[in-house]
C-alpha positions in Angstrom: 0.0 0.0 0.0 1.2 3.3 -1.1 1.8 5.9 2.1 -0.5 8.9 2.2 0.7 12.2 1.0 0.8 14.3 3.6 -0.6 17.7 1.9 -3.8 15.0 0.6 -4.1 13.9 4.2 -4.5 17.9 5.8 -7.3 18.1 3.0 -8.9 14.8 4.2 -8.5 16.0 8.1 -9.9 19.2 7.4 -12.8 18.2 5.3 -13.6 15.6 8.6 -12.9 18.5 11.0 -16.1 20.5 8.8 -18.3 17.4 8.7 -18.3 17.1 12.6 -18.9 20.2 12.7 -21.8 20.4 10.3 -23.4 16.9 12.4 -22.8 19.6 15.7 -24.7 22.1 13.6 -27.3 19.9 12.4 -27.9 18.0 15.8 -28.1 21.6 17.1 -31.0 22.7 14.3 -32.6 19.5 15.4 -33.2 20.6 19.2 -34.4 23.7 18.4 -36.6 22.8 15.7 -38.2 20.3 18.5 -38.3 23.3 21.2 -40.4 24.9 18.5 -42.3 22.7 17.6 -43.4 22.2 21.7 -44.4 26.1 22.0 -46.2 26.0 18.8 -48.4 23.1 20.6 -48.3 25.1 23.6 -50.0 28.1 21.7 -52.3 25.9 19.3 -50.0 26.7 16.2 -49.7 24.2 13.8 -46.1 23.0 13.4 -45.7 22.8 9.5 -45.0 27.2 8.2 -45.0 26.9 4.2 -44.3 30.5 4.4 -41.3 30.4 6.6 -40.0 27.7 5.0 -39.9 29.2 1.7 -38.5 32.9 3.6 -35.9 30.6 5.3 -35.0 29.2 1.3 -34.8 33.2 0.1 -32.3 34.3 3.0 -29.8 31.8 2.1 -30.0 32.2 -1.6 -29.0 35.5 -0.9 -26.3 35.0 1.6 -24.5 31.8 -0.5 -21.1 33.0 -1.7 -21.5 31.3 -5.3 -19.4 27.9 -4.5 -23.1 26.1 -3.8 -25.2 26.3 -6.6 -28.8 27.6 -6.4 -29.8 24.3 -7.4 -27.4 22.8 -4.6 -28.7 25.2 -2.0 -32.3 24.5 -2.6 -31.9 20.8 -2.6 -29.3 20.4 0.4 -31.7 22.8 3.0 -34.8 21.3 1.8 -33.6 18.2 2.4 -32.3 19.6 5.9 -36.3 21.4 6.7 -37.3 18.1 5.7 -35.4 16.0 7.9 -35.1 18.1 10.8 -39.0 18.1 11.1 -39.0 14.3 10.7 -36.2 13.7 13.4 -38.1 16.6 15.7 -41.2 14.4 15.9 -40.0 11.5 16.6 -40.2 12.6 20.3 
């Protein structure tokens, strides 16, 4: 087996350094998304916000730097509204 260069390994530990992060961020979104979704039941709300969603969508299109597509950005955060919802309910 063929040693590692060093310069491919710092990419490799940096991108893993960013993907903990990102799970930190995500398990993060998570619990909030669960703490708001218990004070919307507290006030009668309903849970599901079309409206916000799609506001949430707008903000980041206009804050992405250009290295995530449009395309990229809509289908990576609707994936993460999607799935933080899911994961929020399942307590």
């Amino acid at each position: 087996m063929q040693p590692i260069d060093p310069i491919i390994q710092q990419h490799r530990d940096g991108i893993a350094d960013l993907d903990r992060q990102i799970l930190a961020l995500l398990e993060e979104r998570i619990r909030r998304v669960r703490d708001l979704k218990g004070l919307k039941a507290q006030r009668d709300m309903p849970f599901h916000d079309p409206g916000q969603e799609a506001r949430v969508l707008d903000t980041l299109r206009t804050q992405r730097s250009g290295d995530l597509s449009e395309e990229g950005l809509e289908a990576l955060f609707t994936q993460i509204i999607h799935w933080s919802k899911r994961e929020a309910a399942r307590d």
